[in-house]
VEXDREN-2710 file (C-alpha; in Angstrom, 1 decimal):
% VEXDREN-2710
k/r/px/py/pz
1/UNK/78.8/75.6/43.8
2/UNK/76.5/72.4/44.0
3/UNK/78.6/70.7/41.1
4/UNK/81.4/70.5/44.2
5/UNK/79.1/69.2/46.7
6/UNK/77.7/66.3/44.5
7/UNK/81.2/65.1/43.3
8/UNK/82.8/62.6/45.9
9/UNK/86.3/63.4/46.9
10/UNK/89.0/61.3/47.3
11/UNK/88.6/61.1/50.9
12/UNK/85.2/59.9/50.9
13/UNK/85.4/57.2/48.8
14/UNK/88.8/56.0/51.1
15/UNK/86.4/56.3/53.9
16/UNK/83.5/53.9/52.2
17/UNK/86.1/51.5/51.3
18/UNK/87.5/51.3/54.4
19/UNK/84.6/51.2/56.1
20/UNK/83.1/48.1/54.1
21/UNK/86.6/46.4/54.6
22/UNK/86.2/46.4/58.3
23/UNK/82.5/45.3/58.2
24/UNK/83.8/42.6/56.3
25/UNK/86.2/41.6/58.4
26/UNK/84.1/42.2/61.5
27/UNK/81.2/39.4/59.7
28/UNK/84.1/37.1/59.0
29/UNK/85.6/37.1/62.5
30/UNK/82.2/36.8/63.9
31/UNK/81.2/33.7/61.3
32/UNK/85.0/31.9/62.4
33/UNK/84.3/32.8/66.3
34/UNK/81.0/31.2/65.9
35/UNK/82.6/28.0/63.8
36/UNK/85.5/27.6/66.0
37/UNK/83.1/27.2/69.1
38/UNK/80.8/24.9/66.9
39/UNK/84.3/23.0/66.6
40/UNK/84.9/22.6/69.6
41/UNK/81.9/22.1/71.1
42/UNK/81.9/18.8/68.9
43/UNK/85.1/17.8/69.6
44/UNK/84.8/18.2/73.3
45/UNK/84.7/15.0/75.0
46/UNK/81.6/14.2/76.5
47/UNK/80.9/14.7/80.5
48/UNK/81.7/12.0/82.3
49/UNK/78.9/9.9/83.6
50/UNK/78.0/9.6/87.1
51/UNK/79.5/6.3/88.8
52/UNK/77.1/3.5/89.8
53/UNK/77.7/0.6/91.9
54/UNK/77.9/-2.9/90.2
55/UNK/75.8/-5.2/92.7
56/UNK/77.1/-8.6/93.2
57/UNK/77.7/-11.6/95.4
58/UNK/79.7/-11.4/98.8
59/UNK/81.7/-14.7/100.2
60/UNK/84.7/-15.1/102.5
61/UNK/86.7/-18.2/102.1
62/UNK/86.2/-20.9/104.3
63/UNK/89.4/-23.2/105.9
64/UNK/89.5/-26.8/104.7
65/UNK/92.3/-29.7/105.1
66/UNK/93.2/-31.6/102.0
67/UNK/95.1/-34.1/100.4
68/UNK/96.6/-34.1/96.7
69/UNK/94.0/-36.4/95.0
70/UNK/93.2/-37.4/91.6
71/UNK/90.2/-39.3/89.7
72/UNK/90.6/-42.8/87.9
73/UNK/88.2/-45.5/86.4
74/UNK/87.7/-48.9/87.6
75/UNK/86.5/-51.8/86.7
76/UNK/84.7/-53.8/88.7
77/UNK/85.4/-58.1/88.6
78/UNK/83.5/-60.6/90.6
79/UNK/86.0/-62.5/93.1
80/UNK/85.2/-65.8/91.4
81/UNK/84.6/-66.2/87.6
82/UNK/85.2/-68.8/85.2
83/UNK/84.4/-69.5/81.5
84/UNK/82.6/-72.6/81.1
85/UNK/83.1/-74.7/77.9
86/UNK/83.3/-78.4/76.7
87/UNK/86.6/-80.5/76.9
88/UNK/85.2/-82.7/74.9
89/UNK/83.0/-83.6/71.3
90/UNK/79.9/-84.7/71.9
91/UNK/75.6/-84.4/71.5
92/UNK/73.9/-82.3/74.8
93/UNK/71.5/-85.0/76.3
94/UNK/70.9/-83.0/79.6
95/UNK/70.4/-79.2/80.3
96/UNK/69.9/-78.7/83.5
97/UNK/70.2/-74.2/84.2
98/UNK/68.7/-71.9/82.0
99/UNK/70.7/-68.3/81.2
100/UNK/70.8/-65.9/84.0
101/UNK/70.0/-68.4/86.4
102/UNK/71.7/-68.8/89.7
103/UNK/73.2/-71.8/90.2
104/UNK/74.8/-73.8/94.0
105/UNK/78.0/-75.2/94.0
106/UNK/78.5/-78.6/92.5
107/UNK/74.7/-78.5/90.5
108/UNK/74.8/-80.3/87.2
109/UNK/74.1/-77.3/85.0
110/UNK/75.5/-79.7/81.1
111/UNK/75.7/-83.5/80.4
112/UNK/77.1/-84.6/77.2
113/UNK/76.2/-87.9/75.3
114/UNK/77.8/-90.7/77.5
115/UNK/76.1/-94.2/76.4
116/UNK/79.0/-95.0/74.9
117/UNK/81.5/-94.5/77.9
118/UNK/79.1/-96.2/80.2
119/UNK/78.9/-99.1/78.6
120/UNK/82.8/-99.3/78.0
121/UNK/82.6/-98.7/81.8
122/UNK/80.8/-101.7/82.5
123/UNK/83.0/-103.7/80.5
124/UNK/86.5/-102.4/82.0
125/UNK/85.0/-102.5/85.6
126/UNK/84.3/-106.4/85.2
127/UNK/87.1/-107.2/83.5
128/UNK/89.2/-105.1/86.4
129/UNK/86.6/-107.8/88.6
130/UNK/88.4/-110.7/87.4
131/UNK/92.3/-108.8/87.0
132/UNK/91.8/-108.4/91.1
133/UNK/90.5/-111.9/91.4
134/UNK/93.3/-113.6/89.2
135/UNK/96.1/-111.0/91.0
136/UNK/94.7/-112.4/94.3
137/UNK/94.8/-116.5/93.3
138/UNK/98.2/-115.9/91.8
139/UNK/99.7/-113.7/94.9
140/UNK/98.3/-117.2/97.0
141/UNK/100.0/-119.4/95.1
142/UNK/103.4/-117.2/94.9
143/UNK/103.3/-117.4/98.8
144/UNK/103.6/-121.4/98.3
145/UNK/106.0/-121.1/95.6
146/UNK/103.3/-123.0/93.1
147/UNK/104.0/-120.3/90.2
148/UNK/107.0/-118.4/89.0
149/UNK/107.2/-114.6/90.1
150/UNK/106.9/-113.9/86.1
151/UNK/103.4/-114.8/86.3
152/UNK/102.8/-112.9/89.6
153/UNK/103.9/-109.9/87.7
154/UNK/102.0/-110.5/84.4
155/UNK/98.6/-110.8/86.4
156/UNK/99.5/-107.5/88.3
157/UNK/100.2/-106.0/85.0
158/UNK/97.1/-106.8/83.9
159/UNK/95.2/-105.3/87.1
160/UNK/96.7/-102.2/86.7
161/UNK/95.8/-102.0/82.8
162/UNK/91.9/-103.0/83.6
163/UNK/92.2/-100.4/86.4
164/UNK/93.3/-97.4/84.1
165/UNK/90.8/-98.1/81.4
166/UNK/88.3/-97.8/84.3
167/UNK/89.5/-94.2/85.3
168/UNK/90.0/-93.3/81.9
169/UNK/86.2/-94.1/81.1
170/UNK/85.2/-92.3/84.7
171/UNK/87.3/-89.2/83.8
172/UNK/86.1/-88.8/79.8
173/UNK/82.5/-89.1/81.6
174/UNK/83.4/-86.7/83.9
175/UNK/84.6/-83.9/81.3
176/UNK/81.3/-84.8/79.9
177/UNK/79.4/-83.7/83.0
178/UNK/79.6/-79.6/83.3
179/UNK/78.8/-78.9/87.0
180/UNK/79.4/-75.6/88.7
181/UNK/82.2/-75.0/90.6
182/UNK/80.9/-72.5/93.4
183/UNK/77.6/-70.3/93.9
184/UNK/77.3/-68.4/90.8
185/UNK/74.3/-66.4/87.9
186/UNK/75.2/-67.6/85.1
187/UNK/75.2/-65.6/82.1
188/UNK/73.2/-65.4/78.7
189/UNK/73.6/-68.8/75.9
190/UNK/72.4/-70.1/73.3
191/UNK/72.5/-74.2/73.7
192/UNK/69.8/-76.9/73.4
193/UNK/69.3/-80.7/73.9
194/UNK/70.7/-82.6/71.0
195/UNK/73.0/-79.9/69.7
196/UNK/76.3/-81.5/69.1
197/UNK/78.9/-79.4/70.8
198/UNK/82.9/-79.9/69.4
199/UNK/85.5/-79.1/71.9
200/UNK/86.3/-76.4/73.5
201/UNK/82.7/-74.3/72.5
202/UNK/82.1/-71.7/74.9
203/UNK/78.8/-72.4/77.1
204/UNK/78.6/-69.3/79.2
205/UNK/80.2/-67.0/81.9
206/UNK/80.3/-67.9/85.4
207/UNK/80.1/-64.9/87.8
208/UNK/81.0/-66.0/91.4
209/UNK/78.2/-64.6/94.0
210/UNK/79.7/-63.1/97.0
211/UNK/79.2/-60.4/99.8
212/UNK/82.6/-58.3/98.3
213/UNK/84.0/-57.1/94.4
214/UNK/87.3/-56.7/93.7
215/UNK/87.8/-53.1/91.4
216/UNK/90.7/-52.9/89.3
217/UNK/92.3/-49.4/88.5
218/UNK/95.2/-47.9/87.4
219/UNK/97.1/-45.4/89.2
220/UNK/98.8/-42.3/88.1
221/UNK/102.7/-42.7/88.8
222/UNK/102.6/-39.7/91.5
223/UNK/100.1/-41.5/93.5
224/UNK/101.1/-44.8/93.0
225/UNK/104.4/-43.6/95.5
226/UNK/101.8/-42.9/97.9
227/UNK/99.5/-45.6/98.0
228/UNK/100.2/-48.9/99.5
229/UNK/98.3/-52.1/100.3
230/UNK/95.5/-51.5/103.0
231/UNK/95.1/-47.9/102.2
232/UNK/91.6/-46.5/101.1
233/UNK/90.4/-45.2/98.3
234/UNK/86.7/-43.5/97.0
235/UNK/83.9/-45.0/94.7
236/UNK/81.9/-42.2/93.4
237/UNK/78.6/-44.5/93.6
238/UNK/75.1/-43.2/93.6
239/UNK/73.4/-42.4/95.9
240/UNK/76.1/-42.5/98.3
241/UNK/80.1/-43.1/97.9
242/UNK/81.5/-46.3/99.0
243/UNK/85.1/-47.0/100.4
244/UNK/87.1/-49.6/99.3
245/UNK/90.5/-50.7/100.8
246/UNK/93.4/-51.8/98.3
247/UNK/94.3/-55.4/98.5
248/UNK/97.0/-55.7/95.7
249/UNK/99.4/-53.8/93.5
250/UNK/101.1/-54.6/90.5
251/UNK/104.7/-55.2/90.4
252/UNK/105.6/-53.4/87.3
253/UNK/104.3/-49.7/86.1
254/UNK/102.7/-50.1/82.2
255/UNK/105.4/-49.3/79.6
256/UNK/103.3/-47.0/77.4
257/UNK/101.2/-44.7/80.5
258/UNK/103.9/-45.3/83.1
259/UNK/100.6/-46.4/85.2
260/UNK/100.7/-49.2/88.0
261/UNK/97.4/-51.4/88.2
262/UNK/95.7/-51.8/91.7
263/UNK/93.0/-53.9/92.8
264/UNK/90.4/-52.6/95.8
265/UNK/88.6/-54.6/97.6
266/UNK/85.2/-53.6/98.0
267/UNK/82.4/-55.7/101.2
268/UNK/79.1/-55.4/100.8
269/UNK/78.7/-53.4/97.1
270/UNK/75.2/-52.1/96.0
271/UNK/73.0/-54.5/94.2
272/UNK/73.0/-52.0/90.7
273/UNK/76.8/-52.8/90.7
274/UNK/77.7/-55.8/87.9
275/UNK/81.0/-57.4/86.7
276/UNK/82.7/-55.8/84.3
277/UNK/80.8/-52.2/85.3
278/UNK/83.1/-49.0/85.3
279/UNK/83.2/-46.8/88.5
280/UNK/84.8/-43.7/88.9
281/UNK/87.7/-44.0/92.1
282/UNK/89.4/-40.4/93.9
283/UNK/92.5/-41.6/95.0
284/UNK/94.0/-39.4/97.8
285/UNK/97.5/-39.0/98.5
286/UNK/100.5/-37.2/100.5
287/UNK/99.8/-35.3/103.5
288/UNK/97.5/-33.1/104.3
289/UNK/97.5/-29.4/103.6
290/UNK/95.5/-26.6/104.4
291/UNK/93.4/-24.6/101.6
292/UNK/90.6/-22.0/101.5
293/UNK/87.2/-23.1/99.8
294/UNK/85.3/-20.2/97.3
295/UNK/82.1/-20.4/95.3
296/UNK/82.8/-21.8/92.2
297/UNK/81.2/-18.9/90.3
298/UNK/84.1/-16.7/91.9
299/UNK/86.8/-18.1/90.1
300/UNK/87.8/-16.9/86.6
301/UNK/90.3/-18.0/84.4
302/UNK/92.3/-16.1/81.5
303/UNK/95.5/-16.8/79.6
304/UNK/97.5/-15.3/82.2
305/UNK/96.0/-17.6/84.6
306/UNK/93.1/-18.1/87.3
307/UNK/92.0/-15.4/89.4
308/UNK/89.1/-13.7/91.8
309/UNK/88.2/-10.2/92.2
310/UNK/88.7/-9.5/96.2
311/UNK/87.1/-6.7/97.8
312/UNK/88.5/-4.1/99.1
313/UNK/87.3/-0.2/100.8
314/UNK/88.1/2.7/98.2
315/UNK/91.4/4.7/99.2
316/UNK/90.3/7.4/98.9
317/UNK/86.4/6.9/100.6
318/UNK/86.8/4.5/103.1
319/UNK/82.4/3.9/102.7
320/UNK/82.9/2.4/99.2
321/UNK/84.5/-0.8/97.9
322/UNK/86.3/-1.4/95.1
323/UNK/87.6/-4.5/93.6
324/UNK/91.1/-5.8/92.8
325/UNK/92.4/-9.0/90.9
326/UNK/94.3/-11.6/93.0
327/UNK/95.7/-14.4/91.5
328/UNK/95.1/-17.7/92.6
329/UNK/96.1/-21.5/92.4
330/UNK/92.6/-23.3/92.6
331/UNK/92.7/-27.4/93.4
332/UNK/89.8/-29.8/92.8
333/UNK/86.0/-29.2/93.4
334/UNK/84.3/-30.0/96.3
335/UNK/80.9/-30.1/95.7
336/UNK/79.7/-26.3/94.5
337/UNK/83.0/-24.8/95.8
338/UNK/86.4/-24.9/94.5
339/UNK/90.0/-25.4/96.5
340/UNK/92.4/-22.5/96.6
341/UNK/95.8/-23.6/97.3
342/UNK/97.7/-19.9/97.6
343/UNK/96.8/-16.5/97.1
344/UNK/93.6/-16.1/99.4
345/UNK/93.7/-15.5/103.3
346/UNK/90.6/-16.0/105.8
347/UNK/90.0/-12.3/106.5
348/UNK/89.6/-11.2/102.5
349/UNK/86.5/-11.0/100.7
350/UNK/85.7/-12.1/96.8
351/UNK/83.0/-11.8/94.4
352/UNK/80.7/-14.9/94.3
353/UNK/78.2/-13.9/92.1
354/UNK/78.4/-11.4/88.5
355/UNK/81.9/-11.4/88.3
356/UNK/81.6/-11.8/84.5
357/UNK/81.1/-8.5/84.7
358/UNK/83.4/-6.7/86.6
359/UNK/86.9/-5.2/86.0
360/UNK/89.8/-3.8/88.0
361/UNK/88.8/-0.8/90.5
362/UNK/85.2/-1.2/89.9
363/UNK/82.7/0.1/92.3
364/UNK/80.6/-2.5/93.6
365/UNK/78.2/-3.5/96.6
366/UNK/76.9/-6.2/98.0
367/UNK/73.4/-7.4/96.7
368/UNK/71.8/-8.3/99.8
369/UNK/72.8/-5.0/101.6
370/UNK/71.4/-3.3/98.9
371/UNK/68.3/-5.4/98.6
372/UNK/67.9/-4.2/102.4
373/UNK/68.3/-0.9/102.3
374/UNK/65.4/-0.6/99.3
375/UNK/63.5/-2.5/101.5
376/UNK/63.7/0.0/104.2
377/UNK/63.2/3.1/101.9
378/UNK/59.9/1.4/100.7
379/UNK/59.1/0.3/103.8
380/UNK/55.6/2.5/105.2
381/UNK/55.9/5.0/107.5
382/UNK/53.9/5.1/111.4
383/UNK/51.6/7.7/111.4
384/UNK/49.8/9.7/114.2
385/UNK/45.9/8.6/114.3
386/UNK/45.4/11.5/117.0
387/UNK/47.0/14.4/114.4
388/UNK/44.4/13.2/111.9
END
């Protein structure tokens, strides 16, 4: 009888197996619940992050009347210059200006070696002493008949000759003689008594002192339809701009830049200003037309073109504002604010300041009324002296 009872049967041992099947199973479904959630607990995307505010820069744009306009460079001439050299060979035996000086019309400023033409002077004025005597006699004596009217004409031959070699001597000492032609500085040289000079060496530069300057520019083809004769344009001269009134234009356009050349006249031009200095010259043009004027921090630029971010309430809660991009055609600069042609109106807002940071529909508020509101939080609070 206890041989039986120690014997396992055939349904005991189904039972254990079983039993250590499902205790399997049960660890392994626990161990694959467990993994899955580990799974997806790191899979999960993270929780979103509460939304701040971007603080920034508030401007509205302000209403400005313009014309089309474009920038040049000019060069500025004196009225009255001329480039002084010799006509003639000859030895310097009189300097009379040093370089840089200024110099009154008619002052002798360079005399060239004239002995020679002097004394050949002399000679031709007294022998055109006795042609005028003899021409005289023999007209007398023609007015009695005494003398043929062959000798009356050989003696006024003669006259004339003598008097020719006197003007050519005068005007050879004259070339010789360098005087200035009108009030002028002259410029730098390098000459000295003695040095022998052969024709046509350059002396110096005359620059013609007056109370005006005449500015030559060129002018872009699409302005050059606008501007006329008498019609001002603007010297961007430190410390203050100047305006100078055009006097001339070109008749022909250049071939190469299809630019026409202009001169300005400009009265009364600062002292810093010299011959041959460049000045920078807006030319305005065409009617006016009206614009808006932003910051120009609030204007971006990207391939697709320039742009602001405008400011605008949330659609959803009215108390926050959001910003949008608005395209935009910006003009010239004026000053620290830029022209907007199109695309802003007088009652819209933009982003001045941190828009390099900003993107469509971002949350964003003003920096000053945030600034304030800190200020009022921190600010310390009354308290009762009589409750203490």
């Amino acid at each position: 009888m206890p041989e039986k009872q120690t014997k396992p049967t055939r349904l005991n041992i189904l039972k254990t197996v079983f039993g250590s099947i499902l205790l399997i199973a049960v660890v392994l479904g626990v161990g694959a619940a467990i993994g899955y959630k580990k799974y997806t607990m790191m899979t999960a995307p993270p929780p979103p992050n509460p939304e701040h505010p971007e603080v920034v820069g508030f401007d509205h744009p302000q209403p400005v009347s313009m014309r089309n306009s474009t920038t040049t460079v000019g060069t500025v001439l004196a009225p009255r210059s001329v480039q002084l050299r010799t006509e003639v060979v000859g030895a310097v035996s009189e300097l009379a200006f040093a370089p840089g000086d200024k110099v009154a019309e008619g002052q002798l400023l360079l005399k060239l070696d004239t002995s020679v033409e002097e004394a050949q002077l002399a000679g031709a004025m007294a022998a055109m002493k006795i042609a005028t005597s003899t021409l005289k006699r023999t007209q007398e004596a023609a007015n009695l008949l005494a003398i043929s009217e062959l000798e009356l004409e050989q003696a006024s031959a003669v006259m004339k000759m003598a008097e020719s070699d006197v003007l050519r001597l005068q005007a050879t000492i004259k070339k010789k003689t360098l005087k200035a032609p009108f009030d002028a500085r002259a410029g730098l040289f390098d000459i000295h008594l003695g040095q022998y000079l052969p024709e046509g060496t350059q002396i110096t530069m005359l620059q013609g002192i007056d109370s005006f300057v005449h500015i030559d520019f060129m002018m872009p083809q699409q302005a050059a339809d606008e501007l006329h004769v008498g019609d001002e344009v603007r010297l961007a001269v430190e410390p203050q701009p100047f305006v100078a009134k055009i006097i001339a234009v070109d008749s022909q356009a250049d071939r190469g830049t299809r630019n026409v050349m202009a001169r300005a006249r400009l009265d009364k031009p600062p002292a810093s200003m010299q011959p041959n200095d460049s000045v920078r010259i807006e030319l305005q043009f065409g009617s006016s037309v009206d614009a808006f004027t932003i910051p120009a921090a609030a204007l971006r630029r990207s391939p697709m073109g320039a742009f602001v971010y405008v400011v605008e309430p949330d659609a959803e809660n009215q108390t926050k504002l959001r910003v949008r991009v608005q395209s935009v055609v910006p003009s010239k600069t004026i000053g620290q604010r830029v022209a907007i042609l199109s695309g802003l109106s007088a009652n819209q807002t933009v982003v001045s300041d941190g828009s390099f940071k900003l993107r469509e529909k971002l949350w964003v508020t003003e920096a000053n009324s945030q600034s304030s509101a800190k200020a009022k939080e921190t600010e310390p609070k009354e308290t009762d002296a009589s409750a203490q």
